[in-house]
NUKOLDREN-447715 format. One record per residue (C-alpha): residue number from 0; residue in one letter; x, y, z. Coordinates in pm, 1 decimal. Layout:
N
(NUM; 'A'; (X; Y; Z));
...
***
This chain:
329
(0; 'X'; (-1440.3; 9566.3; 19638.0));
(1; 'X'; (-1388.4; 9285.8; 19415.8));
(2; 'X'; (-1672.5; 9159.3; 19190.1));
(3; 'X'; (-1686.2; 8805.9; 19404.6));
(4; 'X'; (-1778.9; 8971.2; 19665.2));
(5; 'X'; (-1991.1; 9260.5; 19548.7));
(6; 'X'; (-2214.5; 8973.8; 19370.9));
(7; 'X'; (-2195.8; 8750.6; 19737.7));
(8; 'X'; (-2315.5; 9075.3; 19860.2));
(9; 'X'; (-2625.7; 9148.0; 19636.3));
(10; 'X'; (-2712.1; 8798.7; 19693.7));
(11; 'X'; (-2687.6; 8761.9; 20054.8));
(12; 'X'; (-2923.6; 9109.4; 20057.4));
(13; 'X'; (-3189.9; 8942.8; 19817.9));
(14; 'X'; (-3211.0; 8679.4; 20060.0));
(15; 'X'; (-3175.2; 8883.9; 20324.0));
(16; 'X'; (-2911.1; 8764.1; 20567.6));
(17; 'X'; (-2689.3; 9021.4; 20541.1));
(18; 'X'; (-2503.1; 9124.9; 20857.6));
(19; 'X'; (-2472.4; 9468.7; 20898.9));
(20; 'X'; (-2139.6; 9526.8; 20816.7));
(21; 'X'; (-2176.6; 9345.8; 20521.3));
(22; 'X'; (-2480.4; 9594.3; 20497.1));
(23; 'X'; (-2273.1; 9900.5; 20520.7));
(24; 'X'; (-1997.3; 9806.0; 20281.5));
(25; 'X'; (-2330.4; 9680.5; 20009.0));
(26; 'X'; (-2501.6; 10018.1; 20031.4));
(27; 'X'; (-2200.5; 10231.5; 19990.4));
(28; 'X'; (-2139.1; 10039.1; 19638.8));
(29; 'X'; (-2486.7; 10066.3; 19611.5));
(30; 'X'; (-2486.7; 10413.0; 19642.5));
(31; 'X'; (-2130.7; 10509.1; 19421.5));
(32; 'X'; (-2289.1; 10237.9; 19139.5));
(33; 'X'; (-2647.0; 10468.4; 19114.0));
(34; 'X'; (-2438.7; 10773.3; 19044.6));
(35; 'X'; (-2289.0; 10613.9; 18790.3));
(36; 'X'; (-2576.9; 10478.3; 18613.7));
(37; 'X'; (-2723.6; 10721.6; 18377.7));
(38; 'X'; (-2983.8; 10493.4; 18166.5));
(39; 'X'; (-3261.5; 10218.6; 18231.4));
(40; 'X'; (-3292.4; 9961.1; 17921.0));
(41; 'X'; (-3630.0; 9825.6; 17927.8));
(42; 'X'; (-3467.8; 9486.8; 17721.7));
(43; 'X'; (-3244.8; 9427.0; 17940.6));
(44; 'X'; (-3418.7; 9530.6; 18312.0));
(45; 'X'; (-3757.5; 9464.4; 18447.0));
(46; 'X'; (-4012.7; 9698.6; 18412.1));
(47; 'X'; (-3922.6; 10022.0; 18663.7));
(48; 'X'; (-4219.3; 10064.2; 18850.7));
(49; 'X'; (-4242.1; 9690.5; 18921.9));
(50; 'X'; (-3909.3; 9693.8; 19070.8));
(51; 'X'; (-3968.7; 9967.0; 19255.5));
(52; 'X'; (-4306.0; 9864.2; 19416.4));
(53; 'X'; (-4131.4; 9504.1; 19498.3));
(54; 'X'; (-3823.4; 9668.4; 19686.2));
(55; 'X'; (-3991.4; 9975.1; 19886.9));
(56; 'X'; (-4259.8; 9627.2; 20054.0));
(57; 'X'; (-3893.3; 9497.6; 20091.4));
(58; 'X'; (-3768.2; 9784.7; 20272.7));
(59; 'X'; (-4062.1; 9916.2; 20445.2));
(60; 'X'; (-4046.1; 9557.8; 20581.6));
(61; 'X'; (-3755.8; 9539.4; 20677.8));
(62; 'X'; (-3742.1; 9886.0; 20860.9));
(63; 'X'; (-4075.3; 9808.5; 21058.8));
(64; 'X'; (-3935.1; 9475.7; 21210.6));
(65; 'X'; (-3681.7; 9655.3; 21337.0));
(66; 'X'; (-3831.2; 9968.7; 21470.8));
(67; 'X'; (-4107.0; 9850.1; 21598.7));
(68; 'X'; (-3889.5; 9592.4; 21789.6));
(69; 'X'; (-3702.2; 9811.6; 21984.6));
(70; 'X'; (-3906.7; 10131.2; 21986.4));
(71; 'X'; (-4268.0; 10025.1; 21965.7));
(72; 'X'; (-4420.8; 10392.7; 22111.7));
(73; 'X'; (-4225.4; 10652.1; 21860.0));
(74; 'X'; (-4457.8; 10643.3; 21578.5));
(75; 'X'; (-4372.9; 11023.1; 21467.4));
(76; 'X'; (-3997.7; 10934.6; 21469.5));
(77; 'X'; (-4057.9; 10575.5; 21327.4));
(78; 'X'; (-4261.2; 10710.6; 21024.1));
(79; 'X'; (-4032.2; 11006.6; 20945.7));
(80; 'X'; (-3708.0; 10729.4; 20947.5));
(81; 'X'; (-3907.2; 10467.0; 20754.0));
(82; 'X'; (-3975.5; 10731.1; 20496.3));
(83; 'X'; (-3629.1; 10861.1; 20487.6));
(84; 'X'; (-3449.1; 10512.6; 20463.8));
(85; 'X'; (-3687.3; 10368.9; 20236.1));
(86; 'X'; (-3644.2; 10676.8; 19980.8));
(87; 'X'; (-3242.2; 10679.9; 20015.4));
(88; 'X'; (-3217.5; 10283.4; 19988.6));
(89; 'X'; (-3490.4; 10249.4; 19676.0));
(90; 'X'; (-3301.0; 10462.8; 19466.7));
(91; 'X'; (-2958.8; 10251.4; 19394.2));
(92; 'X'; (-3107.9; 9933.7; 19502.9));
(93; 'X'; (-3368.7; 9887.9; 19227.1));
(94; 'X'; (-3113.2; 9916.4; 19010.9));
(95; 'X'; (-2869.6; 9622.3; 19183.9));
(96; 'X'; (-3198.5; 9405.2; 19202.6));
(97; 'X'; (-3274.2; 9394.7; 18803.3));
(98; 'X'; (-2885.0; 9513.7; 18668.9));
(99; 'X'; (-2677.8; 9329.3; 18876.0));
(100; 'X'; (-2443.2; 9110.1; 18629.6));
(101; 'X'; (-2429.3; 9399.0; 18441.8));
(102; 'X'; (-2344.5; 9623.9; 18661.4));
(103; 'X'; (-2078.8; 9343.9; 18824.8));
(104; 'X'; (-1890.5; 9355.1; 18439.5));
(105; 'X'; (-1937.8; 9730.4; 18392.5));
(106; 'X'; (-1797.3; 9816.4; 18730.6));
(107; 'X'; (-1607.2; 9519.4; 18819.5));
(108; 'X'; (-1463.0; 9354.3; 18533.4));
(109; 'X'; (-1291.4; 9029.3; 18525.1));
(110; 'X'; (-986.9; 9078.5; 18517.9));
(111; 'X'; (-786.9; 8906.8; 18191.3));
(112; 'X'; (-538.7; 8632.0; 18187.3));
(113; 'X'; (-289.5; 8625.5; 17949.1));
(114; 'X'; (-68.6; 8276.6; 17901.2));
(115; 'X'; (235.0; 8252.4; 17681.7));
(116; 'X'; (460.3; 7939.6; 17538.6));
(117; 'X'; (782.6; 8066.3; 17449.3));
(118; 'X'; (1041.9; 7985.6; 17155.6));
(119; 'X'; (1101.1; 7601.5; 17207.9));
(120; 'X'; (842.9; 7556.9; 17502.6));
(121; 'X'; (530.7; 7364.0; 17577.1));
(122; 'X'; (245.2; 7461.9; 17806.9));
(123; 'X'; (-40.6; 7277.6; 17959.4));
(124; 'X'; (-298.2; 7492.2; 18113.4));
(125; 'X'; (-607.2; 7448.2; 18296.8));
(126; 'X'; (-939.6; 7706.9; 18237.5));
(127; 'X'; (-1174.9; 7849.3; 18497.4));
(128; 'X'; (-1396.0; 7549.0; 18314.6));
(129; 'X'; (-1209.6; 7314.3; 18406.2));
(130; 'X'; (-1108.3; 7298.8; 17979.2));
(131; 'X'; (-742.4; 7163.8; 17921.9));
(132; 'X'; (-560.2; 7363.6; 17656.9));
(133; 'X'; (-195.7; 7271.5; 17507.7));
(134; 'X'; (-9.8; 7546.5; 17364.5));
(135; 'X'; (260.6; 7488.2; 17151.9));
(136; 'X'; (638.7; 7677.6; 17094.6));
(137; 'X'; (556.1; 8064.0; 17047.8));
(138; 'X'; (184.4; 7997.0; 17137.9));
(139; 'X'; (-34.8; 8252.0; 17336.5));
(140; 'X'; (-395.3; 8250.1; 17522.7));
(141; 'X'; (-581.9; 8548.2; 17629.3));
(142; 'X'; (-903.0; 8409.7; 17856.5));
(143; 'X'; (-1089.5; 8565.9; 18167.3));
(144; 'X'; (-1045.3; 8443.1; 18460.0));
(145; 'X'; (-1351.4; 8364.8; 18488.4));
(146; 'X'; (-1642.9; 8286.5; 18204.1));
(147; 'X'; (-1966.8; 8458.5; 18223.4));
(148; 'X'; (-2279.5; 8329.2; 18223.0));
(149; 'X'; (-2322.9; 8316.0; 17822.0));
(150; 'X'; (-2011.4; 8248.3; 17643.1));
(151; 'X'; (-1665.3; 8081.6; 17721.0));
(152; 'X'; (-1453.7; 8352.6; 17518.8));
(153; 'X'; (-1077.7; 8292.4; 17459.3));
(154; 'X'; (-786.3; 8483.8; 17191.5));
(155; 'X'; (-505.5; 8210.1; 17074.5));
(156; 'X'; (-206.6; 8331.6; 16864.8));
(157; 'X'; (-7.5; 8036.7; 16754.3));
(158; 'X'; (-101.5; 7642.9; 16813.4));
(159; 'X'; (-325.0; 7498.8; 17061.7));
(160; 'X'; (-496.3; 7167.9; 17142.0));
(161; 'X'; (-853.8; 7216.7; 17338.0));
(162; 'X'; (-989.5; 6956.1; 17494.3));
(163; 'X'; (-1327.8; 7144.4; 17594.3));
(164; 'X'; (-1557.5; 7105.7; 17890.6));
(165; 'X'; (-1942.2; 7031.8; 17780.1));
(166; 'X'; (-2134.3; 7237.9; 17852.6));
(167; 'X'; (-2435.5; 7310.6; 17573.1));
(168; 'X'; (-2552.3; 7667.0; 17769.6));
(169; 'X'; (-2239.2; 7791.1; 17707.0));
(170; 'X'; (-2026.5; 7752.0; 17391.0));
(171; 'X'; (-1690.0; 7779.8; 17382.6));
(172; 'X'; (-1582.0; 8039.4; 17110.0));
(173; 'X'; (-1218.9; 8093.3; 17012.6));
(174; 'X'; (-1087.7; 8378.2; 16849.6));
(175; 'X'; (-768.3; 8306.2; 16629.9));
(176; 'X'; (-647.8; 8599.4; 16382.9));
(177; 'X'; (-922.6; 8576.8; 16125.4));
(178; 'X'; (-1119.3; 8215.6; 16257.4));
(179; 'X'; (-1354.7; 8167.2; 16504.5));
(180; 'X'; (-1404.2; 7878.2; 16603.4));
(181; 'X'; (-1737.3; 7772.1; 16845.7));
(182; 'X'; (-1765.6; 7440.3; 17019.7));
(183; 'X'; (-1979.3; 7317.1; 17322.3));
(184; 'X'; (-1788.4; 7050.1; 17426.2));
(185; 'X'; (-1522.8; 6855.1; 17195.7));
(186; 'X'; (-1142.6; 6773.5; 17122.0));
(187; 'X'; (-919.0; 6956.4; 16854.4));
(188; 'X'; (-630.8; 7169.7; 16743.9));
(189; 'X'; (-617.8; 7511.3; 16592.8));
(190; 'X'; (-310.3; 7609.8; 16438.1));
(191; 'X'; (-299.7; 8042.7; 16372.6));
(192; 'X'; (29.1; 8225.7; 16401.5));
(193; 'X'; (15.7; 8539.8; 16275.2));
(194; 'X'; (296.2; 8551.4; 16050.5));
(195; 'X'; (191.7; 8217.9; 15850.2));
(196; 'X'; (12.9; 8189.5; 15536.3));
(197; 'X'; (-244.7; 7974.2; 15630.0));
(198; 'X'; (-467.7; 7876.4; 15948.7));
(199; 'X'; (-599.0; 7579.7; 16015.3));
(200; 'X'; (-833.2; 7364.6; 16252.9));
(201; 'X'; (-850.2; 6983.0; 16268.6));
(202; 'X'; (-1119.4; 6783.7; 16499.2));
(203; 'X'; (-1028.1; 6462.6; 16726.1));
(204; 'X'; (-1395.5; 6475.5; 16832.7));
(205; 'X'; (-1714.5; 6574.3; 16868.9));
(206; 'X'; (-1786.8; 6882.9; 16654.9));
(207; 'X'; (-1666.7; 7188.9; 16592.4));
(208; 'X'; (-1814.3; 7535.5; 16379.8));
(209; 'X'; (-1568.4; 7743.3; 16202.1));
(210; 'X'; (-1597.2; 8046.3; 16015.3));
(211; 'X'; (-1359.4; 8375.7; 15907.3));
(212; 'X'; (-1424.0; 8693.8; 16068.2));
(213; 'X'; (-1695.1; 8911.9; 15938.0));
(214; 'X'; (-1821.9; 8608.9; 15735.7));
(215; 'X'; (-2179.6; 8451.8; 15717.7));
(216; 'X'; (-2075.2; 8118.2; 15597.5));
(217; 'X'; (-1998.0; 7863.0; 15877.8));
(218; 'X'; (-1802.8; 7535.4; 15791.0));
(219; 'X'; (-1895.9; 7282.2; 16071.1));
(220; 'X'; (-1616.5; 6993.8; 16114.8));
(221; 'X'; (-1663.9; 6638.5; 16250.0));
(222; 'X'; (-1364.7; 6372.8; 16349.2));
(223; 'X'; (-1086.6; 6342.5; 16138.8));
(224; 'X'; (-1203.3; 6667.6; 15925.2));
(225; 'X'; (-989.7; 6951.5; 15879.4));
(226; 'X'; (-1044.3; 7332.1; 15734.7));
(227; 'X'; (-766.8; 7513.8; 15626.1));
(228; 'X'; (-795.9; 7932.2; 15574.1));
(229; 'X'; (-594.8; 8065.0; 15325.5));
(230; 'X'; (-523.8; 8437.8; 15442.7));
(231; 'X'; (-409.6; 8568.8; 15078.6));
(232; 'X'; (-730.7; 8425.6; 14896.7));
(233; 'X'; (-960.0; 8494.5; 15181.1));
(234; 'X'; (-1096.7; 8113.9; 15068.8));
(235; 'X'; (-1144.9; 7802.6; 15296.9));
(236; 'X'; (-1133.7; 7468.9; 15191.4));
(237; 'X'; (-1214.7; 7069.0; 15382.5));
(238; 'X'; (-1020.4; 6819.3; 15422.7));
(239; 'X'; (-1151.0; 6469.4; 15501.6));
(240; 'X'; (-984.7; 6182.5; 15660.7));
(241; 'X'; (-710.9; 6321.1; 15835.8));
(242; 'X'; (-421.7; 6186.5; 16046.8));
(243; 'X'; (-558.8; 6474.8; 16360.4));
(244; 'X'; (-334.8; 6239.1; 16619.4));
(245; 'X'; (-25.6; 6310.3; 16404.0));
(246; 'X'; (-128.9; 6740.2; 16415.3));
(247; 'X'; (-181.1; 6677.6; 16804.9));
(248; 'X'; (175.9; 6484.1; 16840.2));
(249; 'X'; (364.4; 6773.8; 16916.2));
(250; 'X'; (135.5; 6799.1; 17269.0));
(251; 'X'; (415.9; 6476.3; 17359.0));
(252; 'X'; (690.0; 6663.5; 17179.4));
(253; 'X'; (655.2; 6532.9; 16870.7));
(254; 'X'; (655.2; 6699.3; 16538.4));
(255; 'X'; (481.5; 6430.3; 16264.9));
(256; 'X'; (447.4; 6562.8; 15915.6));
(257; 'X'; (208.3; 6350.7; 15669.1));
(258; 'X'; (257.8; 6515.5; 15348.6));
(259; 'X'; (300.2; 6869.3; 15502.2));
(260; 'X'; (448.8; 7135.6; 15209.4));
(261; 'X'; (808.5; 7200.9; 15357.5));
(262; 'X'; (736.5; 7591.8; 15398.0));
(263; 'X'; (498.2; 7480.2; 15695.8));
(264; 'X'; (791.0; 7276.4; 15843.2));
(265; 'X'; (1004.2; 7511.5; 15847.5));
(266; 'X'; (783.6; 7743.5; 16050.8));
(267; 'X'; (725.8; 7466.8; 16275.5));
(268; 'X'; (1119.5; 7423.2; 16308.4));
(269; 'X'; (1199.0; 7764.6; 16359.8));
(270; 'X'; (973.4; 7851.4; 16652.9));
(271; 'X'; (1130.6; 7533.7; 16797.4));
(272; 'X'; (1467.5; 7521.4; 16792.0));
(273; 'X'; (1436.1; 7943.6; 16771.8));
(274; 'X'; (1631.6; 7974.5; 16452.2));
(275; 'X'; (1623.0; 8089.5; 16106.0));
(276; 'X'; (1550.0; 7850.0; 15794.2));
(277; 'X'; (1540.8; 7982.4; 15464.1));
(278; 'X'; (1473.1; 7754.8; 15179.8));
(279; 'X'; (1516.4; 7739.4; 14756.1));
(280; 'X'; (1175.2; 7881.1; 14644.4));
(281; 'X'; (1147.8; 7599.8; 14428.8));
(282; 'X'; (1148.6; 7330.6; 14716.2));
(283; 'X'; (926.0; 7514.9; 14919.1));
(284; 'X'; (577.3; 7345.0; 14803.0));
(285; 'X'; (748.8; 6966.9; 14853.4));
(286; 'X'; (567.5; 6739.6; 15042.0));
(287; 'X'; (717.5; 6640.6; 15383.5));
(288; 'X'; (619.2; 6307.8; 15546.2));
(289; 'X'; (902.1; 6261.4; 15836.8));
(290; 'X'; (852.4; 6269.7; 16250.7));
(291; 'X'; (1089.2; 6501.5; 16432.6));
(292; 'X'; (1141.1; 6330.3; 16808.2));
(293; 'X'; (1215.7; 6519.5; 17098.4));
(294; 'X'; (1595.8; 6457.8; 17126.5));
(295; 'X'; (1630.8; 6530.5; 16795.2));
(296; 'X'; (1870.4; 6851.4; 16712.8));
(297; 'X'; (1826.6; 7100.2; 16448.5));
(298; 'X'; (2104.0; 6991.3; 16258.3));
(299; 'X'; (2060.2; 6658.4; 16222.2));
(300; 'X'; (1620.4; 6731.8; 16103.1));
(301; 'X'; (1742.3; 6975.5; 15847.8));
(302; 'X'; (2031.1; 6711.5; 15721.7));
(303; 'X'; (1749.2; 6431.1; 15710.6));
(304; 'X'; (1494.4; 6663.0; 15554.8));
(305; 'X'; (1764.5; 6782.5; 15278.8));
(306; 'X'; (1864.9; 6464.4; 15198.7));
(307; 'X'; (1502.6; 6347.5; 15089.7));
(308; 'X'; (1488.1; 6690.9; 14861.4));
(309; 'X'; (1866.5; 6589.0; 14714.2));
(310; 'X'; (2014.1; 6850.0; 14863.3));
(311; 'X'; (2227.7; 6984.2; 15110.5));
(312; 'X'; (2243.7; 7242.5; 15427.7));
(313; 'X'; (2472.9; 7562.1; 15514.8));
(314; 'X'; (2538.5; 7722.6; 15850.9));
(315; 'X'; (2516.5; 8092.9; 15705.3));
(316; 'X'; (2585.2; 8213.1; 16070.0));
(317; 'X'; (2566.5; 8091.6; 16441.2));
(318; 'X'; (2126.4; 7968.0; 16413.8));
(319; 'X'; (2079.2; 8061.7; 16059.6));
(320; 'X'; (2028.1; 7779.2; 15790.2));
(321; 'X'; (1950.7; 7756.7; 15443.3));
(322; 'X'; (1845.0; 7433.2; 15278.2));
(323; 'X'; (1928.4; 7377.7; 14904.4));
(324; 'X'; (1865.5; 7067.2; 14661.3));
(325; 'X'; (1709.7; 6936.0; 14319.4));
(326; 'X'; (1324.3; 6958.6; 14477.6));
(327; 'X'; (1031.5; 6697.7; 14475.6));
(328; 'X'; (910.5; 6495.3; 14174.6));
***
């Protein structure tokens, strides 16, 4: 049984209009989940006896209605039943009635969506939420398929533009190598592949809380405001007035660069094109202010991006590059 239905289920027999094979199917759950179930949290579960008390009146109701209906003068029999049922029935249901989302995640858990970009390919996906999310070249999201009733949770490895669903009584939390982002209802990009030095997270609109994992301090980011997370230092620092349309440009297929060092470019040009860039250590921290269009080929960005460093570009091999030159002023 999926965990749709076993929560249609519980509700249709709280309201009581199950049918009774619907009936059947419930109480076998009913009865596998109790001999599962070991403990009763108090903080979590209405008081036992309470529960109890509310679902034998349930049942005993239930049971007389129908005896009594159809075999009014068997009041031995009747008794001896409505004990028997009542006893069998109370002991896994008043668990269901207080535990029952619990129980649902324990026993039927959502299962886990996993979407991935790959080298030189853009994705547009749609969340149970009804969230958009853009991932870029080499990007991938790890979501449920569908959110509790607390938290929208997601994983992203690589690039992604959110344009989030409000909803204030449940945030929307991303998890992105060391940030973690949380949001209620807003527009931005986060920008975390593993392999680069630095993460980063830049705001369209609305507002958005960011903070490192295992961190107290939370850096909270409005429009055109941008943190970056240095992974060596451990240290994050704000940026104000930001271009965020020009980090959301490559959503169209556009790369634009507004004074980006060229070590981040060439990440970003590698996981497009899917080759290998290596650079003069000296030219690395140059600052990059180009736009790389769609139709654009590898050769001819590097040649354009060389040229502004005074330099030049070798084909080592078949995809592998390596850009040399006098450097930046």
């Amino acid at each position: 049984m999926k965990k749709s239905e076993y929560l249609e289920l519980s509700d249709k027999y709280l309201a009581g209009t199950l049918s009774p094979e619907e009936e059947l199917r419930f109480l076998k759950v009913c009865k596998t989940l109790e001999n599962k179930f070991t403990a009763w949290d108090d903080k979590l579960m209405d008081d036992q006896q309470v529960v109890k008390e509310r679902l034998f009146n349930r049942i005993v109701a239930d049971i007389q209605q129908t005896e009594t209906s159809v075999l009014p003068i068997r009041k031995n029999a009747f008794t001896w039943r409505l004990a028997l049922a009542a006893s069998f029935l109370l002991g896994c249901l008043f668990i269901v009635y207080t535990y029952r989302a619990q129980l649902a995640d324990q026993f039927f858990p959502v299962q886990t969506i996993v979407v991935q970009a790959q080298i030189g390919k853009l994705i547009k996906k749609e969340l149970p939420d009804g969230t958009m999310v853009w991932l870029n070249s080499g990007s991938s999201l790890t979501f449920p398929e569908k959110f509790n009733d607390s938290t929208r949770a997601v994983t992203l490895s690589g690039e992604a533009y959110f344009d989030v669903v409000r909803n204030t009584e449940m945030p929307f939390v991303i998890q992105s190598g060391q940030l973690n982002t949380r949001v209620l209802g807003t527009r931005f990009v986060i920008k975390a592949y593993p392999n680069d030095a630095q993460s980063q997270v830049a705001v369209v609109s609305g507002k958005v809380a960011v903070k490192q994992r295992d961190e107290q301090e939370t850096i909270t980011l409005l429009p055109q405001q941008q943190v970056t997370a240095d992974h060596q230092s451990g240290t994050m620092s704000v940026k104000e007035n930001i271009d965020s349309l020009s980090m959301m440009s490559w959503t169209t297929g556009r790369l634009a660069y507004r004074k980006s060092n060229l070590a981040e470019v060439l990440n970003d040009l590698e996981r497009r094109y899917s080759i290998e860039i290596e650079a003069d250590k000296h030219l690395l921290k140059c600052l990059i202010y180009t736009d790389v269009l769609p139709g654009d080929s590898a050769r001819f960005v590097l040649d354009q991006l060389a040229a502004s460093l005074e330099g030049a570009v070798k084909e080592r091999a078949p995809g592998k590059f390596r850009i040399t030159g006098k450097g930046c002023k």
